[in-house]
C-alpha positions, -999 to +999 in steps of 0.1 A: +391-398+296+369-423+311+332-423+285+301-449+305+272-448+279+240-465+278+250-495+302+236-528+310+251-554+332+227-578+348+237-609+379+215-641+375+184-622+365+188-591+385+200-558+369+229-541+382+231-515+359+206-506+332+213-474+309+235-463+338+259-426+321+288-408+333+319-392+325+348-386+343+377-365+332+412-364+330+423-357+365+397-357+386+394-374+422+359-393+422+347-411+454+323-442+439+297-449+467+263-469+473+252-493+496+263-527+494+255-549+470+245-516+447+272-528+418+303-508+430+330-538+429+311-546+397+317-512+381+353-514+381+358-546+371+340-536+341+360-504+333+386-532+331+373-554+307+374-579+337+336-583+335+321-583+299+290-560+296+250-569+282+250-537+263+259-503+263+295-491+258+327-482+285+352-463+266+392-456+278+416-441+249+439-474+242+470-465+252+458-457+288+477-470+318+446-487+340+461-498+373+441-517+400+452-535+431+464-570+425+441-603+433+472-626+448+494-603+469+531-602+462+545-636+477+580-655+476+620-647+487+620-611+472+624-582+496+595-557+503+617-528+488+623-550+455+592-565+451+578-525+445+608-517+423+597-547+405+569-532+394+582-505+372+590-530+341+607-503+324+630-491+350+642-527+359+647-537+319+670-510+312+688-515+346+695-547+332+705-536+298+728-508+313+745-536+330+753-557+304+750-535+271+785-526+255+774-503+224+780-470+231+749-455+213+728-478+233+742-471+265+739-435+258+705-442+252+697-465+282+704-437+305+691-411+288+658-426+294+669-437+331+670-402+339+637-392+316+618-420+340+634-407+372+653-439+380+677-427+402+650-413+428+627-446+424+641-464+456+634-432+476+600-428+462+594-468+466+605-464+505+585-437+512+556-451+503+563-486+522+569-460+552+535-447+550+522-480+545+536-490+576+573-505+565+604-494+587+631-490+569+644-525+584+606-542+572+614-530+541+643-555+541+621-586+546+607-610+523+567-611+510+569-649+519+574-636+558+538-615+560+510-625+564+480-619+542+468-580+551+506-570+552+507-584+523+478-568+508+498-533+519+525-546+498+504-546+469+485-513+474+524-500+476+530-515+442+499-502+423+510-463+439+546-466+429+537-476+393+513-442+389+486-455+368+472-426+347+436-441+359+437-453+394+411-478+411+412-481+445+383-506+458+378-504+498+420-494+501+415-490+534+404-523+545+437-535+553+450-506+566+455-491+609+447-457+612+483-443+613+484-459+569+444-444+563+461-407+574+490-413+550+474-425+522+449-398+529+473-371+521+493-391+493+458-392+474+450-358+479+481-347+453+478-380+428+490-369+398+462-392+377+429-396+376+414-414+406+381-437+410+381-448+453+355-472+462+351-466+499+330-463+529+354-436+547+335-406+551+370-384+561+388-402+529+360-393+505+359-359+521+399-355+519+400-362+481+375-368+465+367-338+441+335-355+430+309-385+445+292-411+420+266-425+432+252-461+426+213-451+428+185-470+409+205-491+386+219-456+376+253-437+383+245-399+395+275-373+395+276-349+423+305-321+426+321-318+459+329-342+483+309-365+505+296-337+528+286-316+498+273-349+484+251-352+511+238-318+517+228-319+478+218-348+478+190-341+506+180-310+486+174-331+454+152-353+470+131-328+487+127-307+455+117-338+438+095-345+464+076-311+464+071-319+425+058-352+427+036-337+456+024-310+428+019-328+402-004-352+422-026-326+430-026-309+399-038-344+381-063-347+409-074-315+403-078-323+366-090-357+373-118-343+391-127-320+361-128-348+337-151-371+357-171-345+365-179-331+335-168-356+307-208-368+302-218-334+295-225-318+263-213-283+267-180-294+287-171-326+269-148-302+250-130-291+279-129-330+293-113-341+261-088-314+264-079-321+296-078-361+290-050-357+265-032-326+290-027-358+313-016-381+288+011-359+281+019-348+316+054-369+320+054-385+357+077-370+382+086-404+405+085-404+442+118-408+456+124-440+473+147-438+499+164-473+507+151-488+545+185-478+565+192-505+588+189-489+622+203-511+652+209-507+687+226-525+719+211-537+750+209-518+780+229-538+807+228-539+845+247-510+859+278-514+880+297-494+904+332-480+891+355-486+884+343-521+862+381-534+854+412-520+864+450-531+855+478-526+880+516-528+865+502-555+844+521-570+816+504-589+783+516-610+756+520-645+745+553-655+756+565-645+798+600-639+788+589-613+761+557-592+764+541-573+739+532-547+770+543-539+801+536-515+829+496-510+822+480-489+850+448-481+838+410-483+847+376-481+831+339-468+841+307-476+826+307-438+813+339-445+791+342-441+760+384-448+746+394-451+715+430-467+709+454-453+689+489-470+676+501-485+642+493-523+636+518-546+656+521-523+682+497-544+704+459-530+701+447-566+695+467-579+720+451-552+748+416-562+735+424-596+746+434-591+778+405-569+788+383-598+768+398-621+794+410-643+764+446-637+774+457-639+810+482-608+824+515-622+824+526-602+854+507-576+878+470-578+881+434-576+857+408-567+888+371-565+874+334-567+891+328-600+897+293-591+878+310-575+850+300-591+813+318-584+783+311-583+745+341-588+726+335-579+685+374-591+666+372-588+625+380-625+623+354-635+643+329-631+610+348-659+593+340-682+618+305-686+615+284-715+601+276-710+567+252-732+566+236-723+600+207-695+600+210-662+624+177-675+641+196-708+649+230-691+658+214-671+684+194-697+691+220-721+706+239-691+727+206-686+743+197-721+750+172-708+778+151-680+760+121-687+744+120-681+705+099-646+707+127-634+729+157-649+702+138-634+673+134-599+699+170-593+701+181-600+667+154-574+657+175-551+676+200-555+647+178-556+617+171-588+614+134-593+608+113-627+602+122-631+566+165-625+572+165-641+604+159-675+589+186-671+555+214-690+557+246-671+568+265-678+536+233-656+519+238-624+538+264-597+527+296-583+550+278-560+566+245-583+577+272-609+593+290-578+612+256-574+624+248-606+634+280-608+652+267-578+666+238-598+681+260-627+691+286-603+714+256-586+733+231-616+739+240-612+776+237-574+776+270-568+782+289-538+802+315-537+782+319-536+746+354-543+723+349-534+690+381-543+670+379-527+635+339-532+632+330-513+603+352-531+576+320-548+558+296-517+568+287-492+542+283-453+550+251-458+563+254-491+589+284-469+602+263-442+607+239-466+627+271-482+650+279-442+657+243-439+669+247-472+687+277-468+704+263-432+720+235-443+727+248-473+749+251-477+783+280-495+791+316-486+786+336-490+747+373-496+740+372-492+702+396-502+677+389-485+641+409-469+609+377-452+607+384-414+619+348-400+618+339-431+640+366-419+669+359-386+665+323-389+672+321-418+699+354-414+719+359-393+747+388-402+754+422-416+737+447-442+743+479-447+725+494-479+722+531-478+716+566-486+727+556-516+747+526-491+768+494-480+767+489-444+781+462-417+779+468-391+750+467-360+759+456-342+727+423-349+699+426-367+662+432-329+650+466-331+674+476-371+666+474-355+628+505-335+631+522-358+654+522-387+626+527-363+600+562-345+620+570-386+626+572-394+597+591-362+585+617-369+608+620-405+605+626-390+562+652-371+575+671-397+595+668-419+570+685-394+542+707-386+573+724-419+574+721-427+539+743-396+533+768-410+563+773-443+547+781-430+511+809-402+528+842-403+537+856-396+574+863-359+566+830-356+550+810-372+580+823-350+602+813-319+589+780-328+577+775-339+619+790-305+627+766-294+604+735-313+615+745-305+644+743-268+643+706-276+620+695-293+655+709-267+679+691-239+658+656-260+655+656-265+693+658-226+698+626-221+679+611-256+689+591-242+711+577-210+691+567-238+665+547-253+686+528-226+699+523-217+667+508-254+660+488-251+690+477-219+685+464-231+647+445-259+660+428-233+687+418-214+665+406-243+644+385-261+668+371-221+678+361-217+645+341-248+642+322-243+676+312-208+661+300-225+631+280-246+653+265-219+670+257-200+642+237-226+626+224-225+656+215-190+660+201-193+621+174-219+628+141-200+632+133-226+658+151-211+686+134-178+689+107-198+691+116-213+719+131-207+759+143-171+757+169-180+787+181-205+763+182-180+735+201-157+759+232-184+764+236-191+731+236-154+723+261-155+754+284-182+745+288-170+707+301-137+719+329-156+743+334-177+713+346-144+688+365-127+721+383-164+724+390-167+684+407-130+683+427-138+715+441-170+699+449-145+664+469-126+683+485-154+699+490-171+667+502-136+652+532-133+681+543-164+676+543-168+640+563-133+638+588-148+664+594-180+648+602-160+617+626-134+635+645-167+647 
């Protein structure tokens, strides 16, 4: 489908691309990764034509649907719900013909093809993918001109999927997104009926769908099967196979070396040298693998303090007193904690962050904290505010009026930031170097609390890697804010979902909050349908489809609770099964029976409870599976 040959792009003098190969079939799901600045963004622009190449040769068949998401997000009076219907050009024309046509052939016609395009179902199709976007049915209603520019942003991402391209692009699609939308488009990717190309630095997206990882590397594009994980693990064994032949082959022309300059001057060898001369010429070079400097970083350790550090007693948060955004908070942190919040945009994470910030005041009840407690407060916008034309040596500079420069340059070497960056201007460093630096900024102090809200939008795979390292390796306490899942699932220990006005401890994992969007949503589907189907019936009609709902509701609830111990049974016996892999690698490094034989003995131990725990939960699973059924 999609033929890169031979290609050369250069920027200004530097090359981007140069003889850079790959193919990608019809159908496949390919994750496009690299670090920043590597030529990813570039890449697609010139698959569609947006960027003109310096040689080589992209080639699409012609009549191929290419669909990326739109510069300028939808804007003016039209409703959300139209603005997506809009977008199939077909469907709408014909609509309008079918309206006013008055040949009989022709109207024939008209819907003959309505029904060939799938017209009538277009408006569900259209709503359910607002829905997972994060559009109630009521949002739905609104105007573009009403949103502001991320929610608008959504609004295109919903117009590109409900068009189906035959070739989708997808560039970072999850910048703009919560959590809650990054699950759902997630599983809407995973069953695209097109060919796919996502740009992103979402290690569970790229796992999720992606069917195969291309990889900006050396000016070149290298095509890995798999997904990310698989992309890693071959990755690592590429470059240690290449390393063992670049090792050989250095000893091997040593070896020869040696011959020739030992021997070369003598008469009854100079044979041999010659023939050894020209083995070298010939020997092609295996290169040493360069592995890009990962930019490791790390927080300052702060003072300790005795818990808890804040508390909030029936406190209440918002920005007008006669309607909060949330009410009744009773909660409390330690300089152990590490939370994560959960809850769909709007529903008031930001809003939380502030008030624990001490940026927004409680509107009722009361915000206790040590009096010695410091706070570092990271918000997304925060990276637009800084002076371009300001260096991070001189930023840091003035919000540490009283250290001396070594200690200024010492703590922004904590974030990578050596003598050469330190003194660029800010408008010169990338998305992820001014995260970074705002990094610096939040933590001069050495603050005991960090709030990280949505921190790894400009970091690729590898700075979020280093903020996972970070954030364990801290001190302090964290209240995290990310649509990142592989950063909550390996920082937070504990969960807090914002919703309904509150913010309360969740009393499950991201494995649990899962299935709890994903039933949600199914029922919010079903209402919806529900009270579409009420509206279009008559009185004699209604009442027998209630009866008949119902009767639906009265025999779900007797088996309600056999589902769920089914569910929970599924996700024992998944999170069982992934300690026992864990223990098995484990158990398979020759490392440990090197080591403390008592250790040895509890591992041995512990992966024997593991397998009597996994058949226990089988059976369990087993008896309720067999009695959901019977019911």
């Amino acid at each position: 489908m999609l033929q890169i040959t031979d290609i050369l792009y250069r920027v200004g003098g530097r090359v981007i691309f140069d003889r850079a190969t790959v193919t990608v079939h019809k159908g496949e799901r390919a994750g496009l990764i690299g670090r920043n600045g590597s030529g990813k963004s570039t890449l697609l622009k010139l698959i569609t034509g947006e960027l003109a190449l310096d040689g080589g040769d992209i080639s699409l068949p012609r009549t191929l649907r290419v669909g990326t998401i739109a510069q300028e997000a939808p804007s003016g009076p039209m409703s959300l719900i139209d603005t997506v219907l809009a977008a199939d050009t077909e469907r709408a024309a014909l609509m309008a013909e079918a309206e006013q046509a008055v040949d009989p052939a022709r109207i024939a016609e008209v819907h003959e093809r309505l029904v060939a395009i799938g017209a009538e179902s277009a408006p569900a199709r259209a709503a359910r993918i607002l829905a997972g976007l994060g559009f109630n049915e009521a949002a739905q209603q609104r105007s573009c001109a009403e949103l502001s520019g991320g929610w608008r942003m959504r609004v295109a991402l919903a117009v590109l999927l409900f068009t189906e391209p035959e070739l989708l692009l997808l560039d970072e699609p999850t910048n703009h997104l919560d959590l809650e939308a990054v699950l759902w488009l997630e599983g809407y990717l995973k069953t695209y009926p097109g060919t796919l190309i996502v740009v992103s630095h979402d290690r569970d997206l790229l796992n999720g769908v992606a069917r195969r990882i291309l990889h900006l590397e050396g000016n070149k594009i290298v095509a890995y099967n798999g997904n990310y994980d698989r992309f890693e693990r071959t990755r690592a064994e590429r470059l240690e196979h290449q390393a063992a032949l670049h090792r050989r082959q250095l000893a091997e022309r040593q070896h020869i070396q040696t011959f020739v300059d030992r021997f070369r001057y003598k008469a009854s060898k100079a044979r041999q040298a010659q023939s050894r001369i020209k083995a070298l010429e010939r020997m092609e070079p295996v290169t040493a693998m360069i592995e890009q400097r990962t930019v490791a970083f790390t927080f300052p350790k702060p003072i300790q303090l005795s818990p808890p550090i804040l508390t909030l007693e029936d406190a209440s948060a918002g920005y007008d007193p006669d309607t909060p955004i949330l009410s009744n908070l009773n909660l409390r942190l330690d300089m152990d904690d590490r939370v994560a919040l959960l809850g769909a945009n709007g529903n008031g994470k930001s809003t939380f962050s502030r008030l624990l910030a001490g940026r927004l005041k409680p509107l009722e009840g009361r915000l206790t904290k040590s009096s010695k407690l410091t706070v570092g407060y990271f918000a997304q916008d925060q990276t637009d505010e800084l002076d371009l034309e300001e260096t991070p040596f001189a930023l840091m500079a003035r919000t540490m009026p009283d250290a001396p420069p070594s200690k200024v340059r010492s703590h922004l070497g904590r974030f990578g930031f050596g003598s050469d960056h330190a003194m660029l201007k800010v408008g010169r460093l990338s998305g992820g170097e001014k995260a970074r630096l705002l990094f610096a900024l939040i933590t001069r102090d050495s603050p005991q609390l960090l709030l990280l809200d949505e921190p790894t939008n400009h970091l690729d795979m590898d700075a979020r890697e280093s903020l996972i390292q970070a954030i364990n390796d801290f001190e302090g306490a964290v209240v995290l804010v990310t649509h990142d899942p592989h950063v909550i699932e390996l920082t937070a220990d504990r969960l807090w979902l914002v919703t309904g006005g509150a913010v309360k401890p969740y009393d499950g994992d991201m494995d649990d909050y899962r299935v709890q969007l994903r039933d949600e949503r199914r029922a919010e589907r079903g209402r919806a349908k529900a009270e579409r189907a009420d509206a279009s019936e008559t009185g004699t009609e209604r009442k027998s489809r209630k009866d008949q709902r119902r009767a639906s509701a009265e025999a779900r609830a007797a088996v309600s609770h056999l589902r769920k111990a089914v569910r929970e049974a599924e996700a024992k016996i998944e999170k069982l099964n992934r300690k026992k892999e864990q223990l098995e690698a484990r158990l398979a490094d020759p490392e440990i029976y090197n080591g403390s034989t008592k250790k040895l003995m509890a591992l041995q131990i512990e992966f024997g409870e593991i397998k009597t725990a996994i058949a226990k939960a089988e059976e369990t699973w087993l008896a309720a599976q067999a009695a959901a059924e019977v019911n």
